[in-house]
TIFI-593574 format. One line per 2 residues: number of its first residue (from 0); their letters; for each residue x negated, y, z negated of C-alpha. Coordinates in steps of 0.25 Angstrom, whole numbers, plus 5000, padded with zeros to 4 digits. Example, Ala and Ser with C-alpha at 12.3 -4.5 7.8 and 13.67 -1.06 7.14 Angstrom:
BEGIN
0> AS> 4951/4982/4969 ~ 4945/4996/4971 $
This chain:
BEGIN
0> XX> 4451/5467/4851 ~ 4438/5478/4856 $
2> XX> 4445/5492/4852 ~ 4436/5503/4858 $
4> XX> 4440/5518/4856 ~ 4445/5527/4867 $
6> XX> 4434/5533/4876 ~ 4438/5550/4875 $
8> XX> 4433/5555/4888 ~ 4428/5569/4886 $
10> XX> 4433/5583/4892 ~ 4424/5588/4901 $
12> XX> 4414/5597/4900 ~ 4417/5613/4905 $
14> XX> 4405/5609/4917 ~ 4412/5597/4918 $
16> XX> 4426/5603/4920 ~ 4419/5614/4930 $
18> XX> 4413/5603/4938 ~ 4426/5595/4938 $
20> XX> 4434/5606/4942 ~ 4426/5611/4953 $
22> XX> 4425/5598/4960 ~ 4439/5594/4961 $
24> XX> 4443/5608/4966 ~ 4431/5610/4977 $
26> XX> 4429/5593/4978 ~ 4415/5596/4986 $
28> XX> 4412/5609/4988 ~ 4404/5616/4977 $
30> XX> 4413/5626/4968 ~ 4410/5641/4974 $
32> XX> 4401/5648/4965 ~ 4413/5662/4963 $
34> XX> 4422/5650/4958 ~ 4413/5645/4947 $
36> XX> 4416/5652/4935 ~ 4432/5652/4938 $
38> XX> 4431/5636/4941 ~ 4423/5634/4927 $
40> XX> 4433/5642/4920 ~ 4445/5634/4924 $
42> XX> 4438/5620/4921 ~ 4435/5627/4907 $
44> XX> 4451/5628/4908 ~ 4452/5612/4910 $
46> XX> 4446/5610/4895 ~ 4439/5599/4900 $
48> XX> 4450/5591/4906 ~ 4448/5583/4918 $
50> XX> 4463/5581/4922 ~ 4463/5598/4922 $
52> XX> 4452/5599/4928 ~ 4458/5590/4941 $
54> XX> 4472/5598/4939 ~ 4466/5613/4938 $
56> XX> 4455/5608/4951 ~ 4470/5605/4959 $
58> XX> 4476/5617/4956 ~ 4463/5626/4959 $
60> XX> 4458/5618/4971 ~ 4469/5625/4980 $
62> XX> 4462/5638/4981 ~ 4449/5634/4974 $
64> XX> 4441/5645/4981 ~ 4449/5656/4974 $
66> XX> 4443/5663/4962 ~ 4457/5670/4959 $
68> XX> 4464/5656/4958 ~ 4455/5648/4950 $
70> XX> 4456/5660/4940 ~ 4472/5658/4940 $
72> XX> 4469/5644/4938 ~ 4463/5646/4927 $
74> XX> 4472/5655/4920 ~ 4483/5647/4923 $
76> XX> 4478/5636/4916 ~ 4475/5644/4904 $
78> XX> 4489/5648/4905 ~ 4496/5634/4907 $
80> XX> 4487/5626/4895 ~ 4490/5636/4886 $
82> XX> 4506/5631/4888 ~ 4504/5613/4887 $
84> XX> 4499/5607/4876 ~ 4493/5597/4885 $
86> XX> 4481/5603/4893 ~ 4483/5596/4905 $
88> XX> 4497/5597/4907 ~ 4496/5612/4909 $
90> XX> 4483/5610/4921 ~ 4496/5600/4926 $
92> XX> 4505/5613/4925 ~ 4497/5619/4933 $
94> XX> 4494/5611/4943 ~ 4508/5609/4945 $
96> XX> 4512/5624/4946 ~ 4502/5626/4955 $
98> XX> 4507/5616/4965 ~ 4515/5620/4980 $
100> XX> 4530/5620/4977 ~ 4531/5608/4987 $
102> XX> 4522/5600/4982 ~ 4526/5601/4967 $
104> XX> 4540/5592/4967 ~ 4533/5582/4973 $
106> XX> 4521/5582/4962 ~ 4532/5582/4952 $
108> XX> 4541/5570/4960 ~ 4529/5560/4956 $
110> XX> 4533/5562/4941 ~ 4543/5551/4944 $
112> XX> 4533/5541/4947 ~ 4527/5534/4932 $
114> XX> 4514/5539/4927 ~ 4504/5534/4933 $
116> XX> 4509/5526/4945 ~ 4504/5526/4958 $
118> XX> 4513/5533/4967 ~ 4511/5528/4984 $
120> XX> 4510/5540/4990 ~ 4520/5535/5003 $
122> XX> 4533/5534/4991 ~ 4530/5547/4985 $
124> XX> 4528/5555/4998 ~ 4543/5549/5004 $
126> XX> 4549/5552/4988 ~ 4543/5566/4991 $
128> XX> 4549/5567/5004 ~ 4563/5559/5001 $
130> XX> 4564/5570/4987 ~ 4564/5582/4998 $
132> XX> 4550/5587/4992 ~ 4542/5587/5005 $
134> XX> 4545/5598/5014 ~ 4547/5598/5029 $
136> XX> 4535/5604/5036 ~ 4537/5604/5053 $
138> XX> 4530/5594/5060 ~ 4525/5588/5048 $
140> XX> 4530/5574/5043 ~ 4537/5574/5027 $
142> XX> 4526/5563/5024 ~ 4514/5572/5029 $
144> XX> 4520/5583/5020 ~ 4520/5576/5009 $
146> XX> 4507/5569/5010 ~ 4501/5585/5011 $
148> XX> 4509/5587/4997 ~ 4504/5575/4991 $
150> XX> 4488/5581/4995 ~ 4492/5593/4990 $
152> XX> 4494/5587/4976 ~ 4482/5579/4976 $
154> XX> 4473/5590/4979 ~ 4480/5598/4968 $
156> XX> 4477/5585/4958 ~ 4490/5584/4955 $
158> XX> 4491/5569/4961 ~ 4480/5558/4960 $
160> XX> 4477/5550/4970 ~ 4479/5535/4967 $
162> XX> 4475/5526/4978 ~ 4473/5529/4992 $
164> XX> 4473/5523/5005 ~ 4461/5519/5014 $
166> XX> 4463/5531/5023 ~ 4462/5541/5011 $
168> XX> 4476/5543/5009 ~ 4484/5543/4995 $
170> XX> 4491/5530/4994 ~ 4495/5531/4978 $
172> XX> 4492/5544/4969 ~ 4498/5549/4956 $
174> XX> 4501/5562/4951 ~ 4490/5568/4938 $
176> XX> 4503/5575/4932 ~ 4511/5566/4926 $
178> XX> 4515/5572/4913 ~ 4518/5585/4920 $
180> XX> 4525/5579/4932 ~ 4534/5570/4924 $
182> XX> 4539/5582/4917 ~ 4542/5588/4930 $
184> XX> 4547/5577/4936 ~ 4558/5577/4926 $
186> XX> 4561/5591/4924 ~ 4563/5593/4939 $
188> XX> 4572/5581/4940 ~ 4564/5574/4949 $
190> XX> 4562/5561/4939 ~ 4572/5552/4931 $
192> XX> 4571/5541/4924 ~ 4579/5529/4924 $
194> XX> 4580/5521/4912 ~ 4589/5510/4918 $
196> XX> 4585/5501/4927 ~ 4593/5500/4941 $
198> XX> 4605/5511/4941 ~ 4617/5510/4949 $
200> XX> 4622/5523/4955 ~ 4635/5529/4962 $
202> XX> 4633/5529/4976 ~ 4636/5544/4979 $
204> XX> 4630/5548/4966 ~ 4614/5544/4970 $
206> XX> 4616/5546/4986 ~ 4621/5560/4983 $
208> XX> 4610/5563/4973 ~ 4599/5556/4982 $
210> XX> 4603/5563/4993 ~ 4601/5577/4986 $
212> XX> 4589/5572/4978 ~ 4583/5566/4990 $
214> XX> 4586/5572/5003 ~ 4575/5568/5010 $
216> XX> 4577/5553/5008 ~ 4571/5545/5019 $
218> XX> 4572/5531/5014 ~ 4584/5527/5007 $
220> XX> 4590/5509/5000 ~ 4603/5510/4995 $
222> XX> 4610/5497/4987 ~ 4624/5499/4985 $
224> XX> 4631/5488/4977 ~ 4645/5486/4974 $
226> XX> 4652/5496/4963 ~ 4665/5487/4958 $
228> XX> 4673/5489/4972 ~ 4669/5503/4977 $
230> XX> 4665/5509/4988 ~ 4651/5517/4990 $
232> XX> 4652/5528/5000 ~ 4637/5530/5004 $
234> XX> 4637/5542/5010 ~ 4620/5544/5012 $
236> XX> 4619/5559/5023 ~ 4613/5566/5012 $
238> XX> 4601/5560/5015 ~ 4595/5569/5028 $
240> XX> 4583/5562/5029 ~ 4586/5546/5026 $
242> XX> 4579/5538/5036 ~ 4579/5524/5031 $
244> XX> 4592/5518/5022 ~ 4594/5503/5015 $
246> XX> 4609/5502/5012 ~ 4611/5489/5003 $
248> XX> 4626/5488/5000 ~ 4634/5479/4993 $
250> XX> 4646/5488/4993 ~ 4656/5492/5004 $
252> XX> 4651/5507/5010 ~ 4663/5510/5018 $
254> XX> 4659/5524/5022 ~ 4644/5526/5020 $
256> XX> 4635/5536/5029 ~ 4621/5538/5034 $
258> XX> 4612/5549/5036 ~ 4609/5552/5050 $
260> XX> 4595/5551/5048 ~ 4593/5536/5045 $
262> XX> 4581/5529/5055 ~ 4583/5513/5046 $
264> XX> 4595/5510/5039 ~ 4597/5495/5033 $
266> XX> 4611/5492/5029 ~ 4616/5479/5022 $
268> XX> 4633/5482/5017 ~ 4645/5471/5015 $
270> XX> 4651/5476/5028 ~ 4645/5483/5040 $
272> XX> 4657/5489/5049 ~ 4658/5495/5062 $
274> XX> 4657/5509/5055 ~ 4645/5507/5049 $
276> XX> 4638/5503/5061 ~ 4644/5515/5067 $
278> XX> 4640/5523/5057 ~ 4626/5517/5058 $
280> XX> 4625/5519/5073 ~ 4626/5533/5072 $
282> XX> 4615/5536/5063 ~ 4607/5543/5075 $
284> XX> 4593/5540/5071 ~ 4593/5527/5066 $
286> XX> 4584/5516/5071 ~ 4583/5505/5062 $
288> XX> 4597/5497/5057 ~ 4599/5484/5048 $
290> XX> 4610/5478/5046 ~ 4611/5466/5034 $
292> XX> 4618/5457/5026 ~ 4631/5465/5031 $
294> XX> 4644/5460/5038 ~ 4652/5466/5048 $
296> XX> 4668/5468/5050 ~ 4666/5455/5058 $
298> XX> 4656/5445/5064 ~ 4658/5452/5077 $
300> XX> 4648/5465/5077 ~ 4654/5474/5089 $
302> XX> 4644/5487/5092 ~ 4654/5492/5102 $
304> XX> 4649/5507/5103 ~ 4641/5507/5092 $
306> XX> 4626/5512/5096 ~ 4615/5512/5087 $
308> XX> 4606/5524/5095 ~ 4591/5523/5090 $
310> XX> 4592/5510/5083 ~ 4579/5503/5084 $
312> XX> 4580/5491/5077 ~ 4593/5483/5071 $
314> XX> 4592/5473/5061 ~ 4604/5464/5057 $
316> XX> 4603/5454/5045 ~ 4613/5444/5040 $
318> XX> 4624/5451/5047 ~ 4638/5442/5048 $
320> XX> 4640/5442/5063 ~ 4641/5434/5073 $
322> XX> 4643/5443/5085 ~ 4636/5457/5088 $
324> XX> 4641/5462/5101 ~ 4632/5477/5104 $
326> XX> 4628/5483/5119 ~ 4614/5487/5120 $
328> XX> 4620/5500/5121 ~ 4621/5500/5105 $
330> XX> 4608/5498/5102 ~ 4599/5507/5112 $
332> XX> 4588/5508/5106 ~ 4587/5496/5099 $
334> XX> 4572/5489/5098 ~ 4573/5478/5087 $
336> XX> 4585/5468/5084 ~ 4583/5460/5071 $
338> XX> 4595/5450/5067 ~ 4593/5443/5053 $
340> XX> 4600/5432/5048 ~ 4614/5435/5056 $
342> XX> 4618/5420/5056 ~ 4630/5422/5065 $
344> XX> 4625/5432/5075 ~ 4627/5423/5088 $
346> XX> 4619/5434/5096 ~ 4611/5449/5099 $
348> XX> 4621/5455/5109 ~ 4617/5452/5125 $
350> XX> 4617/5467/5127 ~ 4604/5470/5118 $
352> XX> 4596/5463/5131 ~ 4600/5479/5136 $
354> XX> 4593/5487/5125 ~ 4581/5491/5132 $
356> XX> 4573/5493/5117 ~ 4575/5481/5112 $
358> XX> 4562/5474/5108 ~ 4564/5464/5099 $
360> XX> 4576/5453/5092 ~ 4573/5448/5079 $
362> XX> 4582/5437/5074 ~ 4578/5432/5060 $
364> XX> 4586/5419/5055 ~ 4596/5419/5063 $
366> XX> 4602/5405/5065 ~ 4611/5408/5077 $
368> XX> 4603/5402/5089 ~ 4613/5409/5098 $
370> XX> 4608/5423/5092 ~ 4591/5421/5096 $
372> XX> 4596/5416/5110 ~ 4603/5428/5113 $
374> XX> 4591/5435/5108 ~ 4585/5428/5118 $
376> XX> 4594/5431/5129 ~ 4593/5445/5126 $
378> XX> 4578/5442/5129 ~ 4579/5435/5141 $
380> XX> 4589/5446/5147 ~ 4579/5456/5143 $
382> XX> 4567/5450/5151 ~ 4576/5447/5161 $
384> XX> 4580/5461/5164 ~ 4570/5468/5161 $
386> XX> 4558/5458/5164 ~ 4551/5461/5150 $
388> XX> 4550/5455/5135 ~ 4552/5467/5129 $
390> XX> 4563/5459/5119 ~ 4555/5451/5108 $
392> XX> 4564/5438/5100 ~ 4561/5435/5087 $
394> XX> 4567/5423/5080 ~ 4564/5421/5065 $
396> XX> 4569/5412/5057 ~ 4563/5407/5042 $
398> XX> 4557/5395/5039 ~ 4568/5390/5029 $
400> XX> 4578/5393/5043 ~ 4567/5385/5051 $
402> XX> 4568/5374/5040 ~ 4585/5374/5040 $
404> XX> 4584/5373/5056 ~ 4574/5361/5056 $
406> XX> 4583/5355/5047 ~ 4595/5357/5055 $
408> XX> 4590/5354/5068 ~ 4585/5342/5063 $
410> XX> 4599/5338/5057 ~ 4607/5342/5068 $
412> XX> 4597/5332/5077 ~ 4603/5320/5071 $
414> XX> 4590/5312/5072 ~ 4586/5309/5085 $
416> XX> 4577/5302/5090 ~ 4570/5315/5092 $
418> XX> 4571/5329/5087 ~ 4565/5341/5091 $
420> XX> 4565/5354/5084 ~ 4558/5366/5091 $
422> XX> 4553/5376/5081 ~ 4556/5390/5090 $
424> XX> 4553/5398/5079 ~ 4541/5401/5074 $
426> XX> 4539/5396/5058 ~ 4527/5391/5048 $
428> XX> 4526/5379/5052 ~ 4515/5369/5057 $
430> XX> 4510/5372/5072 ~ 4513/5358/5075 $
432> XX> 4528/5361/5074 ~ 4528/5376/5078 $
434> XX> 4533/5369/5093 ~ 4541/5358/5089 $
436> XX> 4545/5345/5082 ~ 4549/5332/5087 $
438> XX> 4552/5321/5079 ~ 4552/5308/5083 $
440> XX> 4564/5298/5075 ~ 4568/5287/5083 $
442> XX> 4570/5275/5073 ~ 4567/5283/5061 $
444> XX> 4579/5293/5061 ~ 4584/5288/5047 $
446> XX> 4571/5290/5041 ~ 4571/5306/5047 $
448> XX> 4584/5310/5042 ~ 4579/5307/5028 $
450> XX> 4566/5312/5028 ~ 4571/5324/5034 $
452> XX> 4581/5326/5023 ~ 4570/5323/5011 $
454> XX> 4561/5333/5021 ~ 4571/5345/5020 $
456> XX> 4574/5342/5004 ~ 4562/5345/5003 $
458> XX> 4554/5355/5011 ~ 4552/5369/5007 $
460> XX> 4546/5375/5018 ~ 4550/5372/5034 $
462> XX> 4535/5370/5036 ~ 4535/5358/5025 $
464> XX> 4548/5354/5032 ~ 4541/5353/5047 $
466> XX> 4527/5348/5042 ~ 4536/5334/5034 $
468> XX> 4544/5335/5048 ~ 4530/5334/5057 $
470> XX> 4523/5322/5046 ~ 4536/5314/5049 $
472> XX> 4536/5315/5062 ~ 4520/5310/5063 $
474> XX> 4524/5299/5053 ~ 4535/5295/5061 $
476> XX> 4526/5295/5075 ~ 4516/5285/5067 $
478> XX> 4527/5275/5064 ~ 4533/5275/5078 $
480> XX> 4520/5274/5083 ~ 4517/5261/5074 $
């Protein structure tokens, strides 16, 4: 195997260093002659180091048309590398001390991150924000803030730039002070490490200490899964300014609360009762609700004076009922409906025809033919009263659901002598059969129900299913026609 020797790349020169050093700090404008002598002697400092060189030019560029503070530059670096053994961590003390105090704990926070990794800017800018390091300025968005932070760090060399956008902007960047910020990142106890994998933690424990550790929390998953019998008291109003929350529980959560602050919350629990959805309700700025994979004291799901105030859009998926009675006064400002795989829900309430905001039903594989036709209703009372289509329907259902109801249909048929399956949803499949299929049996009934049983062992896709289906029917039409 070809072996060749390392390639040493050489200090720079003190000219070199001086050159360097003056066109990182004044990028294109030309170093001021009263400046001269002041800048040489601080590259003279960076023995020739360009990683100094970039640190010392951050820390000067700030007031770089002052004599008086590149001297103090220079004897503070005489003053720091006589104290590290390493020559550069001391130009990274620097640096660091001469940082704002707002923007030094969010330097430090990136210490968590593994050498070398390319951190998106959008996560570090919310961990920044959610960790309560951005302060609040009037008028001014957190994210703006901390996007001025982030620039400031950049100029100041502290963090590299990685990737960026096509407009300019820093998509991915990485900070120059690993050794030195790792340290920190420990000593300040903003850094752990975990040398398990996934750990299980007491429910009051973590909320309680996540709440004080992260107070501005905006986006927040939970899973909760059993613990041998006992209840978990979630209890989450510690988090001021939680906007979005996942609850995933497989446990009972008989007296949980919620932040007044919530806008979306998704919530999937063995049982959903009439509290809960009380409780729910009265968040005053929420907007966006899904209910899934949850039951309810029974298949009857009574509102009564239950009213969701600014809820924007509802989701229910796999919910066990078969009844949901709700005025439109429940729901005033209600836009979106979305029902998933309820199975047994028979219908929407009549009264939702009332909700003047309403603009679209979604129903996604829902069997219950009873449930799109009330849907429909709801449409035609809509247009009826108000003369406008401001209500959109939409109906999907999978290709393996289209697959089982062609098959159904067809059985439930009994053969004969012709049957016709109108295709009302819309599915992959050949246009010649997007309107509709006949097929023609007379005298070869026998001959259909076994081919139809050898077709459905085995096709794979509905398409595949409807394309045997069509070549049938045309070989079938040739024989009667002979």
């Amino acid at each position: 195997m070809h072996h060749s020797d390392p390639y040493h790349l050489p200090l720079l020169t003190l000219e070199e260093s001086s050159k360097f050093l003056q066109k990182k700090v004044f990028q294109k404008e030309c170093c001021p002659s009263e400046l001269f002598d002041v800048s040489q002697a601080v590259a003279e400092k960076c023995e020739g180091l360009p990683l100094v060189v970039i640190l010392v030019a951050g820390v000067t560029r700030k007031k770089k048309m002052e004599a008086s503070w590149w001297i103090e530059v220079e004897h503070a670096l005489f003053s720091y590398l006589g104290k590290y053994e390493e020559y550069y961590l001391g130009t990274m003390q620097l640096s660091y001390d001469n940082l704002p105090d707002l923007t030094r704990p969010c330097l430090v926070y990136m210490g968590m991150f593994p050498k070398d990794h390319e951190i998106p800017i959008h996560k570090l800018i919310r961990l920044w924000i959610a960790e309560g390091f951005v302060q609040h300025v009037e008028s001014v968005r957190l994210e703006e803030v901390a996007e001025d932070y982030l620039t400031d760090l950049i100029n100041s060399n502290l963090v590299m730039v990685s990737k960026r956008w096509y407009n300019g902007k820093v998509k991915y960047c990485q900070d120059a002070l690993v050794g030195l910020i790792t340290g920190k990142s420990f000593n300040q106890e903003l850094r752990s490490v975990i040398s398990s994998g996934i750990t299980y933690l007491d429910a009051h424990d973590w909320v309680d200490v996540l709440s004080r550790r992260c107070p501005n929390l905006e986006e927040f998953c939970i899973c909760i899964r059993p613990s041998g019998g006992r209840t978990c008291n979630l209890e989450l109003q510690g988090f001021t300014q939680l906007q979005t929350l996942e609850i995933s529980s497989y446990a009972v959560l008989p007296g949980f609360q919620l932040p007044s602050t919530l806008k979306k919350l998704i919530l999937q629990m063995p049982l959903i009762t009439t509290e809960t959805v009380s409780m729910i309700a009265e968040l005053p700025s929420l907007e966006y609700l899904k209910l899934e994979k949850s039951e309810f004291e029974s298949e009857q799901w009574c509102f009564g004076e239950i009213v969701f105030n600014k809820l924007k859009i509802l989701k229910l998926t796999s919910l066990d009922i078969s009844t949901w009675d709700a005025s439109e006064e429940s729901f005033p400002q209600l836009e979106i409906l979305v029902i998933s795989w309820c199975w047994k829900l028979k219908e929407v309430p009549p009264s939702f025809a009332d909700i003047l905001t309403l603009k679209q039903i979604k129903l996604i594989q829902c069997k219950n033919e009873s449930l799109e036709a009330s849907t429909l209703q709801i449409k035609e009372e809509i247009k009826a009263n108000e003369g406008s289509d401001r209500l959109k329907i939409i109906n999907k259902v999978s290709s393996n659901q289209t697959r089982i109801d062609v098959f159904e249909y067809l059985r439930a048929s009994n053969l004969q002598t012709y049957v016709q399956y109108r295709i009302h949803r819309k599915v992959d499949s050949p246009a010649a059969l997007s309107t509709g299929i006949i097929l023609p049996f007379n005298a070869f009934s026998s001959v259909w129900t076994s081919t139809l049983i050898k077709l459905w062992e085995s096709i794979v896709e509905p398409v595949q299913f409807l394309r045997g289906v069509n070549e049938k029917r045309k070989e079938i039409k040739g024989k009667c026609a002979c």
